[in-house]
Structure formats: structure tokens, C-alpha cells
C-alpha positions in Angstrom: 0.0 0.0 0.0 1.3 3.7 -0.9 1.3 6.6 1.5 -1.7 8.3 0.2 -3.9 5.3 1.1 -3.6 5.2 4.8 -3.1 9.4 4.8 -7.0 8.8 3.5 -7.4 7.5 7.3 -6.8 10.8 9.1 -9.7 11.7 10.6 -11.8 8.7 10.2 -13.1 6.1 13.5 -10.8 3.6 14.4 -13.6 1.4 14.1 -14.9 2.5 10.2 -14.8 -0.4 7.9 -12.3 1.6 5.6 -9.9 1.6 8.7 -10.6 -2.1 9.8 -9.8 -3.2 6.0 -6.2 -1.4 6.1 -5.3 -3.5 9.1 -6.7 -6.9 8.1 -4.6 -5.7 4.8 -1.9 -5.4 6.8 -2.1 -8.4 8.7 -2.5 -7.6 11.7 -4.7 -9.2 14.5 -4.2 -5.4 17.3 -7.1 -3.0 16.9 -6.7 0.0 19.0 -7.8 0.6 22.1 -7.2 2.9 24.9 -4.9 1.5 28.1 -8.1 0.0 30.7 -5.7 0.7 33.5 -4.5 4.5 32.6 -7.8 6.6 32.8 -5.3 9.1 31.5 -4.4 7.5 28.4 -6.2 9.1 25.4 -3.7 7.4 22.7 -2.9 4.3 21.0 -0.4 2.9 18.2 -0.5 -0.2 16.3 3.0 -0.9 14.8 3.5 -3.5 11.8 6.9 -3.7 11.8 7.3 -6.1 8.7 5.3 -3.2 7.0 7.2 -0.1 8.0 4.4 1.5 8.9 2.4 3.3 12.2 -0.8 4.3 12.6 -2.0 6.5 15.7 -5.1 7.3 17.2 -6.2 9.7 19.8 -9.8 9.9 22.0 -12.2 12.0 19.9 -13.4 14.7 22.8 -9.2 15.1 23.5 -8.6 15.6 20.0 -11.6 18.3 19.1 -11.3 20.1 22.4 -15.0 18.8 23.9 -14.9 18.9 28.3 -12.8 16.6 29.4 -15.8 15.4 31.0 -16.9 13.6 27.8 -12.7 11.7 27.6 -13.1 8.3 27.6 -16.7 7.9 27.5 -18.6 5.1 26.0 -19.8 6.3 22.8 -17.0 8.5 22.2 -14.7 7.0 19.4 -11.0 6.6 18.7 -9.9 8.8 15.5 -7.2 8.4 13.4 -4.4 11.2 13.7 -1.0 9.7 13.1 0.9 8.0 10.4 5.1 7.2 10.6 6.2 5.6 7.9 10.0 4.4 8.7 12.8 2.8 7.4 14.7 -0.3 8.6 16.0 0.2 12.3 15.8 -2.7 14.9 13.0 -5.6 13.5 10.9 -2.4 11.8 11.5 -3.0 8.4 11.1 -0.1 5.1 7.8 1.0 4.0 8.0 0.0 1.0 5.5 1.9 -0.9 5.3 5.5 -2.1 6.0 8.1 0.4 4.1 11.4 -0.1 4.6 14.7 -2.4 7.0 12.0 -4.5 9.4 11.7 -1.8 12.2 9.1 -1.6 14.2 7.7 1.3 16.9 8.0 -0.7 16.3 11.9 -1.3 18.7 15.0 0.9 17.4 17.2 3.0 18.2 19.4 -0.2 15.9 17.2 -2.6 13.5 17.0 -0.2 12.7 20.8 0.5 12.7 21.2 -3.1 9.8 18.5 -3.8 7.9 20.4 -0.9 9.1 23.7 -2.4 5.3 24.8 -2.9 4.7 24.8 0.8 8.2 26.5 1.8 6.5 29.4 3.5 4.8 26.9 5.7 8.4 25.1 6.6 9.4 25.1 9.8 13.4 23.3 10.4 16.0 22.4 12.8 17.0 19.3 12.7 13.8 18.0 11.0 12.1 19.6 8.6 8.2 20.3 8.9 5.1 21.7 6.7 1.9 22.1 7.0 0.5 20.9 4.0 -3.4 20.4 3.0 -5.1 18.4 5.9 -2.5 17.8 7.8 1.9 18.4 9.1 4.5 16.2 8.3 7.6 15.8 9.5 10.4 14.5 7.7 13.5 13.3 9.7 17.0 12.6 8.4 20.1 10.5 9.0 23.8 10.8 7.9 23.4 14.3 8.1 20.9 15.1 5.6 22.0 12.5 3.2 19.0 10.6 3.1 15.0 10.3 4.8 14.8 8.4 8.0 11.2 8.8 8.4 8.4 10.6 8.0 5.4 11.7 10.3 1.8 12.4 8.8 -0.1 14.1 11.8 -3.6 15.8 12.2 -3.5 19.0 14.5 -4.9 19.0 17.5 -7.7 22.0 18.1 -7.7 24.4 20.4 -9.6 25.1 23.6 -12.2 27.6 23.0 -12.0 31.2 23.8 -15.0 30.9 26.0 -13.9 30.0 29.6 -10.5 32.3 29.3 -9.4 34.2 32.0 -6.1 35.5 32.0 -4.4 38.7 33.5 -3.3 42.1 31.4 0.3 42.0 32.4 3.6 42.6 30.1 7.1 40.9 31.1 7.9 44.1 33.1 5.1 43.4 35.3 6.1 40.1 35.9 9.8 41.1 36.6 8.1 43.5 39.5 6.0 41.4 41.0 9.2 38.8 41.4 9.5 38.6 45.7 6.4 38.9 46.0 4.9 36.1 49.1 1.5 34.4 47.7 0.1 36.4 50.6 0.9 39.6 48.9 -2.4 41.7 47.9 -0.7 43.5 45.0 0.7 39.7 43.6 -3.6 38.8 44.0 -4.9 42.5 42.9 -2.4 42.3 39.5 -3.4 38.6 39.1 -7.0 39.0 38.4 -9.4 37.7 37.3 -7.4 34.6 38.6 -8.5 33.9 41.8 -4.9 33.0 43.3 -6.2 32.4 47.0 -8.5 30.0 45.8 -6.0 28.3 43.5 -3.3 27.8 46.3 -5.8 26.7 48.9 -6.4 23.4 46.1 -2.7 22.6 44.9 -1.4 20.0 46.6 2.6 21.6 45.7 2.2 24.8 47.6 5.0 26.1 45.6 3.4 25.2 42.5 0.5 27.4 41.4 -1.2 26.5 37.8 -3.8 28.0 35.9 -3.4 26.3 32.5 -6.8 25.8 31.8 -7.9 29.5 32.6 -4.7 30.8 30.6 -1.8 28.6 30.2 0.0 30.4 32.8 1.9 28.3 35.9 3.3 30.2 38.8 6.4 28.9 41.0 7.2 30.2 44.3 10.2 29.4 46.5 12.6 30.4 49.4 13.4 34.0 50.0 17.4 32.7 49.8 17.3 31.5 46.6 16.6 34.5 44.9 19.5 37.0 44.4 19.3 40.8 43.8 14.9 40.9 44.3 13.4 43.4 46.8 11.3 41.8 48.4 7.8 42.8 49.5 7.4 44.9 52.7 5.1 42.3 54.5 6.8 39.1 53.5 8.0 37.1 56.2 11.2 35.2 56.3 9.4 31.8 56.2 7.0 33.4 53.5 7.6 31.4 49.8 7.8 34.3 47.2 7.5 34.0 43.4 10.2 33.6 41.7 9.2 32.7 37.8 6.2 32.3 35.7 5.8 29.9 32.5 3.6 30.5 29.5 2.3 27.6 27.8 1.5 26.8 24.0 -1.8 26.0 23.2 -2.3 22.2 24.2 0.9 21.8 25.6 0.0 19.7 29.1 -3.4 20.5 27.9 -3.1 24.3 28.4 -5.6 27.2 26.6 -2.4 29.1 25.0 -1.0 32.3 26.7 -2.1 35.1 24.9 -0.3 38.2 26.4 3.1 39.3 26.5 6.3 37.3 25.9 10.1 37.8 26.5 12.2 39.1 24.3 9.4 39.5 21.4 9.3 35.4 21.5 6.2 33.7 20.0 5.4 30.1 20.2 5.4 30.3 16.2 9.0 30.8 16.3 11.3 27.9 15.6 14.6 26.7 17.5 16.2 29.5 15.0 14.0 32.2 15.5 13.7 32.2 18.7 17.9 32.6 19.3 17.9 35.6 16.0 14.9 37.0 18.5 17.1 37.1 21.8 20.1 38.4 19.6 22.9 36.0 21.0 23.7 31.8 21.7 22.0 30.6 25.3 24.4 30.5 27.9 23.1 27.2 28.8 21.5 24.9 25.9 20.2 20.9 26.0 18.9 18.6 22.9 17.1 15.9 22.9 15.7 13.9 19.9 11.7 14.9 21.1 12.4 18.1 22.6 15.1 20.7 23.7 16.1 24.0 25.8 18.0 27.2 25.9 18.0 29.7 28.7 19.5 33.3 28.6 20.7 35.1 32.0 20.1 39.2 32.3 20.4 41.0 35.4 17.3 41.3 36.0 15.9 37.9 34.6 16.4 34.7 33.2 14.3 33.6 30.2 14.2 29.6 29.2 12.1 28.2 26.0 11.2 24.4 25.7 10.5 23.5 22.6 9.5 20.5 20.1 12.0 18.9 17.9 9.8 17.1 15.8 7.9 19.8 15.1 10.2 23.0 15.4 8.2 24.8 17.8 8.1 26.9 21.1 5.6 25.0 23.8 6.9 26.8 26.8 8.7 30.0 27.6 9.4 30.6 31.3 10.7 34.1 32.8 12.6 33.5 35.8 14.5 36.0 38.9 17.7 36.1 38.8 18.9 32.8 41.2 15.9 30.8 40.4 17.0 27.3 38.7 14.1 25.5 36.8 15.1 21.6 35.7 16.9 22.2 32.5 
């Protein structure tokens, strides 16, 4: 089978007869279903390694953005939203039939771009290369440097939450930068955090210095010890014992299932930006920096803050940007 049948599953019920004849095609006896013991699972793959081929599927109310109420109800179906297509590693053997837009696994990173050179503007690169193409992104990953295809992702998007239900605060990095010191006690920290009720919010969290409001905003809050914050005034009424905050993180849409920050960023970051972008933005390398195949980081020290980005490597995407005090160490 080529590419562009099983990209005709995207979208479909794991269960539709056009799906079910693919895998009996395929020989295989799995079907998908969603992990009985993991109420948080909301994904399944079925591999066929002698094919060379993946096909994912994802919990219909997750995928459209319905309540999370309706996740993993009966009734509610699995939908098709991923396709790898790989070449031999390990007991996964080639796909062997046509990959999409013409491509090769024998094609450069070069020969690839220019196959997809009608959807260049809608390229995103790092050490993959991805595009939004009609109904859906793909991902194309290389080995010996570019010399040839390794594999490529077909993936539906994931919607957004809606804007109904959004609460979020008017406040720009400066504002942030002042309100750094500040005990969760404070009532300027709860008058400039409103509409979110922050008293409310830390009465529930079980990490009291761990504050989130991702489904309001996609904002999370950290507080810590007075001592580990260097060159902060802190607020008038704090106590010693008092945690204070010491860095915020803004969140992509859907990232940990956040509604996407919508207000200001550091340093004229967007999530849009890629790996790239993101350093040209900020104007010089991170002083520190960490890649991993699924995801990476770079953070940047100034006097009077620290800003980090997290973002996707299969993709080439921001999903997080945290603004930190000076003296405040996240987990990078």
C-alpha cells in the first residue's frame, strides 16, 4: 500500500470499515484501544513492523477540544491522527511503498525541500524539517546528516480550547519582573493577578509552591525560598518563612493540555517561532542549551531575569517560555 492510502485514514473512526480493511490488509490481528488501567491515556499505536508502517489514534473529545468530561466515555470513538512511515532500524522493516509529495528515502534534506518547495513558507526546520501541507503536518527526519530520509510523520492537529472560559491577567514581562519577591500572601501579587483567583488556587494545589492556571490561561506560577533569589526586593510584608514567586511559564496551546497564553512574551518570542528564531529574536547563543531527539532548551541570564524556551523537535516549535529571577533554577 502507498502513503496516500492510509493518509485517506486521518480523521476517520478507528472502528470504520475503511480503517478495519487497512489493518486486516496489513495483517494484523491489534485493533486500537485505549490502556483499561491508565484513565489518562487518550492514545494508542498499532505498529506493523514487517510493513514499516504506524498508525495512531487519539480519543475524539481530547482531540476536538469537547470537556474533558466527555474523555473516555462510551460512545465516544477513537480517531485516526497519526501515520510514521519508517525505514529499517531494529525488526521495523522499510515502508516499501510510495511516500508522499514523491518523496524518496533516498532523497537529501536538499531534494526534499525542493519536492515540498510549494509549501516553503509553511516550513518550519531544525533538525527535522516540517510543513503544514493540506489536511494535515508532516515531518520528515533525516540520518547521515541530511544525506538521506529516516522517516516521515503524517499528523492531524490537535484543536484548540475555545476562547469561552478564558481568564487571564493584562500583564507585560515588566510586570512580571516586579512582582518577582512577592509572598503568595501579597495583595498587590492577588490584585495584578486578576481575574485569577490566586487564594482560591493555592488553597487546592497540593505543591504549595506550585501554582497552575493552564486551563484559565496557560499560565503556571512557582514560588520558592526568600534565599534563593539573588538581587529581588522583596515585598514589605513578606515574612522570612513566606515562599515568594520567583518565575512564571507560559504555555503553547495544548501543551499539558493548556488554553495558550495570549499576552506578552520575553524578548518578542512567539510560540510560532522555531529553535532559530527564537535565538535571532534574543540576539545571542543561550548561555546554557540541552537537545534531545523529542524536545530541547536554551535559557539566557540578564540582570534582572532569566528567560528559558522548551520547545519541540519534531515539530520546530516553542511550547513553553518561562521568565525567571535572577537565582531561580528550573530543571533544565
Amino acid at each position: 500500500m502507498d502513503a496516500d492510502r492510509f493518509l485517506a485514514l486521518l480523521g476517520r473512526h478507528a472502528a470504520d470499515p475503511i480503517v478495519e480493511k487497512v489493518f486486516v490488509e496489513l495483517g494484523t490481528r491489534r485493533r486500537p484501544e485505549l490502556d483499561p488501567e491508565d484513565r489518562d491515556a487518550l492514545r494508542d499505536w498499532i505498529l506493523v513492523r514487517r510493513e514499516g508502517v504506524e498508525i495512531g489514534v487519539v480519543d475524539e473529545a481530547f482531540h476536538e477540544a469537547a470537556p474533558p468530561s466527555r474523555r473516555r466515555r462510551k460512545g465516544v470513538p477513537l480517531i485516526v491522527s497519526q501515520i510514521y512511515f519508517y525505514t529499517a532500524r531494529d525488526d521495523i522493516s522499510d515502508f516499501k511503498g510510495k511516500l508522499p509529495f514523491g518523496l524518496t528515502w533516498r532523497d537529501s534534506r536538499a531534494e526534499a525541500r525542493r519536492k515540498l518547495a510549494e509549501h516553503d513558507d509553511r516550513r518550519r526546520s531544525y533538525t527535522t524539517d516540517t510543513w503544514d501541507v493540506p489536511g494535515f503536518r508532516m515531518t520528515v527526519e533525516y540520518k547521515g546528516k541530511g544525506k538521506s530520509i529516516d522517516s516521515v510523520l503524517c499528523q492531524l492537529l490537535v484543536k484548540p480550547w475555545p476562547e469561552k472560559g478564558r481568564k487571564q491577567p493584562e500583564l507585560r514581562v515588566d510586570d512580571w519582573v516586579a512582582l518577582f519577591g512577592q509572598p503568595q500572601s501579597s495583595p498587590t501579587l492577588r490584585r495584578r493577578l486578576r481575574p485569577l483567583d490566586l487564594a482560591a488556587q493555592a488553597e487546592d494545589e497540593d505543591e504549595k509552591g506550585e501554582i497552575e492556571f493552564l486551563t484559565e490561561c496557560g499560565l503556571q506560577l512557582y514560588f520558592t525560598e526568600r534565599r534563593n533569589l539573588k538581587r529581588i526586593r522583596m515585598a514589605a510584608l513578606a515574612k522570612q518563612t513566606d515562599l515568594v514567586l520567583g518565575a512564571v511559564e507560559f504555555y503553547r496551546s495544548r501543551f499539558e493540555d493548556a488554553r495558550q497564553w495570549t499576552g506578552d512574551l520575553p524578548l518578542g518570542l512567539s510560540f510560532d517561532d522555531t529553535q532559530e528564531t527564537a535565538i535571532a529574536k534574543v540576539g545571542r547563543a543561550p548561555d546554557e542549551r540541552k537537545d534531545e531527539r523529542f524536545k530541547g532548551y536554551a535559557r539566557w541570564h540578564f540582570p534582572e531575569m532569566s528567560v528559558e524556551i522548551m520547545y519541540n523537535n519534531i515539530e520546530n516549535h516553542l511550547v513553553r517560555v518561562s521568565l525567571m529571577a535572577p537565582g531561580f533554577r528550573s530543571q533544565i
